[in-house]
N, C-alpha and C positions, 0 to 999 in steps of 0.2 A: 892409721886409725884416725878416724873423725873424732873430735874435740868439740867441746860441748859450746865453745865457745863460735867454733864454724857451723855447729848446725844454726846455732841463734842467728848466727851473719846469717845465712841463708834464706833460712826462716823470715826474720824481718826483711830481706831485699826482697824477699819471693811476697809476701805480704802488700808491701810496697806499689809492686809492679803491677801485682793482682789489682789494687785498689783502684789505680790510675787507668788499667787498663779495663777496669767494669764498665766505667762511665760508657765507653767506646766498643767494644766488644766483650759481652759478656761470657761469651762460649771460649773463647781466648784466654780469661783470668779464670775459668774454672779449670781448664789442661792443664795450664802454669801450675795452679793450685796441688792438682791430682799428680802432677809430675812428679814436684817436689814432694810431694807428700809419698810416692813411692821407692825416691830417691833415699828419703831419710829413713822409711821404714826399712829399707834393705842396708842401710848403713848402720843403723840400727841391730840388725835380727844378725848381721856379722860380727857388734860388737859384743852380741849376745852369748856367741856359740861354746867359748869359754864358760859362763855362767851355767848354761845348762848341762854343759859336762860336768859343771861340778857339783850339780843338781842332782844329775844321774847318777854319780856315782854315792852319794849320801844315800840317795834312794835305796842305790844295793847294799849300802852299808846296813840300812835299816829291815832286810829281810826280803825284800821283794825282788820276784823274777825280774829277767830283763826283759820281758814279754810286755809285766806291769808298769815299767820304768817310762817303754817305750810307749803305752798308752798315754802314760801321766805328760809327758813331753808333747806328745801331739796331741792331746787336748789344752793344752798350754797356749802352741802353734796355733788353731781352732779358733780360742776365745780373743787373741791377738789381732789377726786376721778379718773375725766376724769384728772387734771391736772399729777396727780402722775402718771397715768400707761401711759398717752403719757410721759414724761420723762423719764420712763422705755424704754419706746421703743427706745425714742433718745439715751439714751444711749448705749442699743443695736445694734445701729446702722438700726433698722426695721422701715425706713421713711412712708414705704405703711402700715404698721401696726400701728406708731402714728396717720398718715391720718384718719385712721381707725376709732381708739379710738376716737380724737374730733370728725369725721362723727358724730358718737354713740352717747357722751355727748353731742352735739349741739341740734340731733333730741330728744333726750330724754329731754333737756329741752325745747325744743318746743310745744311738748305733754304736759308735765307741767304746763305752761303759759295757755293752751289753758279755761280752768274755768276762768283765771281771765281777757280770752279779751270777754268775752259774755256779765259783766256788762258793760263792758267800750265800745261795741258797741250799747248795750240797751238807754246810759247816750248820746254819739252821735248823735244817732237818735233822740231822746227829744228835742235836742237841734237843730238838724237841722230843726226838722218840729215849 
């Protein structure tokens, strides 16, 4: 398990090298950048997997399908994901590109949601009539 202490090493060496190596090739310090930055989110979303089992399982403790669990998780996944590669972009400076990316995570989790507003219009309805 990664330690909070190695991603910071990393982090700052990866920074470092990034820096030195702008001056000289810029296309070079953004890969380095994008590497790492895939390296730690994957070491990251492993240290995670625990957490959101115990996530999930609160979830069923609290009434809801496994169906709903599993949405609530990968809209979790979604926002994660959309958050990291818009950051990418900001820091590549590609503002029509971040746009982009949340466009993308927004509609995708709209498509998502969409199973869990059909009970909650069914439950509406009952109630209004």
């Amino acid at each position: 398990m990664v330690t909070v202490i190695q991603v910071a090493g990393l982090t700052v060496t990866a920074v470092l090298i990034a820096k030195t190596l702008e001056s000289y090739a810029k296309e070079q310090a953004m890969l380095l950048t994008l590497l790492v930055g895939i390296i730690l989110t994957a070491s990251a979303s492993a240290a995670l997997a625990p957490v959101l089992q115990r996530i999930d399982s609160m979830l069923s403790l609290g009434g809801l399908s496994e169906e709903q669990t599993a949405l609530l998780s990968k809209a979790i996944g979604i926002c994660l994901i959309t958050e990291f590669a818009s950051e990418i972009c900001r820091d590549a400076g590609e503002s029509a590109m971040r746009s982009a990316v949340l466009l993308a995570g927004k509609a995708t989790l709209l498509l998502l949601s969409l199973p869990l507003v059909d009970p909650l219009l069914r439950t509406l309805r009952e109630v209004v009539s």
